[in-house]
C-alpha positions in Angstrom: 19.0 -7.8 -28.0 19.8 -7.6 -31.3 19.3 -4.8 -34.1 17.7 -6.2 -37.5 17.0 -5.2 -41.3 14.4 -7.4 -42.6 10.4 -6.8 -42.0 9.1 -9.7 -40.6 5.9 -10.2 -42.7 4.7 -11.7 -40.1 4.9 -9.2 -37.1 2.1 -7.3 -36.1 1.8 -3.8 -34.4 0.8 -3.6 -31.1 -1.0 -0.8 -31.3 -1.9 2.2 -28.7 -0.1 3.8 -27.0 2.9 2.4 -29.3 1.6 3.2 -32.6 2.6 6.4 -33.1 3.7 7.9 -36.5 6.9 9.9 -35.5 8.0 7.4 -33.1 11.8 6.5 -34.3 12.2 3.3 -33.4 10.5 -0.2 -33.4 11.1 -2.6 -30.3 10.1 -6.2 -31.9 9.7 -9.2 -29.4 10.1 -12.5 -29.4 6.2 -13.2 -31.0 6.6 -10.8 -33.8 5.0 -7.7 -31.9 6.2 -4.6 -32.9 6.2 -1.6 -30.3 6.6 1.8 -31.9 8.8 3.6 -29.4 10.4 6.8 -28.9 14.5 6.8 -28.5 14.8 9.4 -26.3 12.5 7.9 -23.7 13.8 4.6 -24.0 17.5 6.2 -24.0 16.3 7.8 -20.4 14.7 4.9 -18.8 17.7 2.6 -19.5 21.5 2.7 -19.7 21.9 -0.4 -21.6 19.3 0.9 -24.4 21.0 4.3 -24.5 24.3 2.7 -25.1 23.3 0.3 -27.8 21.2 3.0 -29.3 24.4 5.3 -29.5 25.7 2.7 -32.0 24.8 2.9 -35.8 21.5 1.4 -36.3 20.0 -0.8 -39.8 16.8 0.9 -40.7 13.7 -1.1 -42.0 10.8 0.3 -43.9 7.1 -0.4 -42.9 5.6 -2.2 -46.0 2.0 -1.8 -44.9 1.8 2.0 -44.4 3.5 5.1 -45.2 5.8 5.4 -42.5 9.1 6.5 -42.1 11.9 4.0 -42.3 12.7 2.9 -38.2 16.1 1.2 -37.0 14.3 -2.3 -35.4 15.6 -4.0 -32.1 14.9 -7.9 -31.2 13.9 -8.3 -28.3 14.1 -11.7 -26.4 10.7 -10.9 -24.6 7.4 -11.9 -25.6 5.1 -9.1 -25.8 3.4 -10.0 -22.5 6.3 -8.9 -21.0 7.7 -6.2 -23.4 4.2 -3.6 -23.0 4.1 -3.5 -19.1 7.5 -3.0 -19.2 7.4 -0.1 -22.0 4.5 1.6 -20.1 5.7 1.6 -17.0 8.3 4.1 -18.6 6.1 6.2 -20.3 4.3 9.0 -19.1 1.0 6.7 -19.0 -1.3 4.3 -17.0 -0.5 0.7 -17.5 -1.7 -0.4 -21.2 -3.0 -3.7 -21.5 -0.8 -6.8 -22.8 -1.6 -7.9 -26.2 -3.4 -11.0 -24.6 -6.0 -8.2 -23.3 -5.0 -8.7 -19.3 -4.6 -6.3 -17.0 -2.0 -5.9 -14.3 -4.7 -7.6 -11.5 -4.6 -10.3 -13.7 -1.1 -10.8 -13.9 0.5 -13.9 -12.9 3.4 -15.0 -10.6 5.1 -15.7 -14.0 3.9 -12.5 -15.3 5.2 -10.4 -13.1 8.5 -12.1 -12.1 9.3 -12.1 -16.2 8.4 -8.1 -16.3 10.8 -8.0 -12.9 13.6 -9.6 -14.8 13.2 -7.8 -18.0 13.7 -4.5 -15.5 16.4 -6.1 -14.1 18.0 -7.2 -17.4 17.7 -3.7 -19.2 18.7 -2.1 -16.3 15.2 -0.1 -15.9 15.0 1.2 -12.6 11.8 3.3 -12.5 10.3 0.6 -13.8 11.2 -2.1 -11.7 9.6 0.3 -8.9 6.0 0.5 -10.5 6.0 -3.3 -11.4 7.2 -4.3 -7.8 4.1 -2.4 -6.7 2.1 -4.5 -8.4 4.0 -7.7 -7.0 3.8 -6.6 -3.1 -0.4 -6.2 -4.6 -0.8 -9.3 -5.7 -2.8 -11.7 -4.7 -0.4 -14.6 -5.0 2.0 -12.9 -2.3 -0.9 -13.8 0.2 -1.7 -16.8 -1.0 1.5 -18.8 -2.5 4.9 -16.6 -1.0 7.2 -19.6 -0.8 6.6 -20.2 -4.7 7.3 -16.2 -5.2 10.6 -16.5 -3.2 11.7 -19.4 -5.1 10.5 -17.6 -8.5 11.9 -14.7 -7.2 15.1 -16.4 -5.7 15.8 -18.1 -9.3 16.2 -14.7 -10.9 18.1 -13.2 -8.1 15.6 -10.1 -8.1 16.5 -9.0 -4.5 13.9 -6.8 -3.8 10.9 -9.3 -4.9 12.5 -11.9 -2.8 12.6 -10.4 0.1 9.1 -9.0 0.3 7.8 -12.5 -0.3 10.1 -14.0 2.3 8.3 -11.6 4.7 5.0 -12.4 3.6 6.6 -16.3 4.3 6.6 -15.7 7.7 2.7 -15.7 8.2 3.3 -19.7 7.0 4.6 -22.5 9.4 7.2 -23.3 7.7 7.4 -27.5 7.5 7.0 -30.8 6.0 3.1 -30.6 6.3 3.3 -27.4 3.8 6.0 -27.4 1.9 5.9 -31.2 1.5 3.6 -31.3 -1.5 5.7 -28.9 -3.2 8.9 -29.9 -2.9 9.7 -31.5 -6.1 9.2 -27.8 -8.0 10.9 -25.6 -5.6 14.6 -25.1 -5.7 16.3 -26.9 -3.0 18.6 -24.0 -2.2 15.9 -21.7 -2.3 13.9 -23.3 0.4 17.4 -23.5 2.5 17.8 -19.6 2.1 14.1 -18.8 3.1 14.1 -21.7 6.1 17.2 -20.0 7.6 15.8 -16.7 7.3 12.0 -18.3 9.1 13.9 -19.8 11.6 16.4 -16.4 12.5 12.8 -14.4 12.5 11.2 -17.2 14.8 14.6 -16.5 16.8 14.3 -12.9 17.4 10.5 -12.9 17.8 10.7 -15.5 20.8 14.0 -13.4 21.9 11.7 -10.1 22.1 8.7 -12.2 24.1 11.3 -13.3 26.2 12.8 -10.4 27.6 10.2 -7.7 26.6 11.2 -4.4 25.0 12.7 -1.0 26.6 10.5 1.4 25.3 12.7 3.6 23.5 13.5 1.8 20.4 17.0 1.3 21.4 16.9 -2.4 21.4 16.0 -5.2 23.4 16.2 -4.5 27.8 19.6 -5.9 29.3 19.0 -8.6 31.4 20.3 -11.8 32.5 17.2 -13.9 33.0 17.2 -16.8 30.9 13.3 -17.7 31.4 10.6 -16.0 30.0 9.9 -12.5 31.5 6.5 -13.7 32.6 8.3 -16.5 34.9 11.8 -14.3 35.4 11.4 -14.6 39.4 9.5 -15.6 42.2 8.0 -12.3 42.6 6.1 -12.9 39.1 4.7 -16.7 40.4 3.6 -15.1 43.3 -0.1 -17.0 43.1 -2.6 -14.1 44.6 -6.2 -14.6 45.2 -8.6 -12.2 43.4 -11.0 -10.3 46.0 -14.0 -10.9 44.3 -13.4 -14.8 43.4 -10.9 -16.8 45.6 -10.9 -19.6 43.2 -9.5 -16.7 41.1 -5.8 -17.3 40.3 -3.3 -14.3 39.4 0.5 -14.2 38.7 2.5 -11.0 38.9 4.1 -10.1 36.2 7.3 -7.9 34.8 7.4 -5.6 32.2 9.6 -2.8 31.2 8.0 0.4 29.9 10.0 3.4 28.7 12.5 2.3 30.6 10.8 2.0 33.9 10.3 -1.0 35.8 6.7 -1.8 36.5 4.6 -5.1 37.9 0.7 -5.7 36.6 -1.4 -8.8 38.5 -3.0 -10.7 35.7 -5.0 -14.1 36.2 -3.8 -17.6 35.2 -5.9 -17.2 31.6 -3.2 -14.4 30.5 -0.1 -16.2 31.8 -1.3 -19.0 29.9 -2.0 -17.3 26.9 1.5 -15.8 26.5 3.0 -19.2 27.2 0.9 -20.5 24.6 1.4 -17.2 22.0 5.6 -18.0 22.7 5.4 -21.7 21.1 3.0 -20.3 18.4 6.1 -17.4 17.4 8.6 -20.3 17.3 6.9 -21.7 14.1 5.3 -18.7 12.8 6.8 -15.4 13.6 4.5 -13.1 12.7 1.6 -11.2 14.7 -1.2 -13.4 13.1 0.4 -16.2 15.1 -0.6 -14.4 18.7 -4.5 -14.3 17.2 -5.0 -18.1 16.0 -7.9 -19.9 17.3 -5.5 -22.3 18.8 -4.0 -19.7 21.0 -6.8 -17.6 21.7 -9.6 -20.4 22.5 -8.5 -21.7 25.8 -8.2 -18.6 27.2 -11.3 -17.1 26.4 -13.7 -19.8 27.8 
């Protein structure tokens, strides 16, 4: 960031809402964009602006209009990323980048360069509107490992860990990250597979030995199978009334805090022994609904 004299003759103005005539200052980026700002908003929305605009400032005078002479900052920024990030400041809705794009059209790039610019400058409420738009986006759904590396590469903590959440609906391995590999970052990847693999952890840990009821934590016990097969009480075959080819296994749980025993038939047991191996490479709730899972025991 860097304060200048000289009109570039070859800037242009970006125009609404940062065309104003009694705006003070002009915010140039990296294309030769000029945004016609306020100082007091910008003073507000950022500490490192306020302090650098506490400083004396050079002044330059617009050649093609009338205007006021304006102290001019450089900005390192193109303008894609300089307008979201002024408008998410200003008491307005999103304006459009000078490319014409609106914010469902930004890109991973987009959004992590706005993210970082927030970050940089030290914009807080704005680093809150634009990671709304991330958590929105379509490519969170569609390519999270790339936004936890992009987001890992600029340490922006918050973005990271959203995607690495939105990670855990992927199996993480060879046959999907394979193909990528030579543009991710290596210690990236490590970062998100230990986090997978500690979620994968404490999912088959919670199917394991079930859940109290009262949000305290996980129920004590000193089983070390799967509550489902804890004791010979729950493999306790028993024949169904109706069908004796009918086969039903007694199982566990814990509700509340209470103790309790429900008969269910072979196609459940199975099930949750089949829903266990699908948590261990994909810890997430989609995994207990895959076709995979489901299929065999609904025929």
């Amino acid at each position: 960031m860097t304060a200048s004299m000289e009109k570039s003759p070859e800037s242009l103005t970006f125009g609404s809402p940062f065309d104003d005539e009694d705006a003070d200052l002009i915010i140039r980026s990296s294309d030769n964009v000029d945004f016609r700002v306020y100082r007091v908003i910008l003073s507000k929305a950022s500490p490192v602006f306020r302090t650098t605009l506490s400083l004396p400032q050079p002044v330059t005078r617009d050649t093609r209009a009338s205007r006021e002479p304006c102290p001019v900052i450089d900005l390192a920024e193109g303008s894609n990323t300089i307008a979201p990030l002024l408008t998410s400041i200003y008491p307005i809705v999103f304006a459009t980048t000078s490319r014409g794009a609106d914010d469902e059209d930004w890109s991973l790039d987009d959004l992590i360069a706005i993210l970082a610019a927030a970050k940089k400058y030290e914009m807080a409420s704005a680093s809150e509107r634009v990671l709304q738009s991330f958590a929105d986006a379509a490519f969170l759904r569609d390519k999270p490992i790339e936004a936890f590396c992009a987001a890992h590469k600029y340490k922006l903590e918050a973005p990271a860990r959203l995607a690495a959440k939105a990670c855990l609906q992927v199996r993480l391995n060879l046959d999907i990250v394979g193909d990528k590999l030579t543009f991710l970052d290596g210690q990236a990847l490590q970062h998100l597979w230990r986090y997978h693999r500690a979620c994968s952890a404490a999912a088959v840990t919670f199917f394991d030995h079930g859940y109290d009821g009262t949000g305290l934590g996980f129920r004590e016990t000193d089983d070390t199978e799967p509550w489902w097969e804890a004791t010979t009480a729950m493999l306790a075959l028993r024949q169904c009334p109706d069908r004796n080819s009918c086969t039903h296994h007694s199982l566990r749980m814990v509700f509340a805090g209470y103790e309790c025993s429900l008969n269910v038939n072979s196609q459940w047991h199975d099930y949750l022994a089949r829903a266990r191996a699908a948590l261990q490479d994909q810890p997430c709730a989609d995994a207990l609904l895959r076709d995979d899972v489901l299929r065999a025991s609904l025929l």
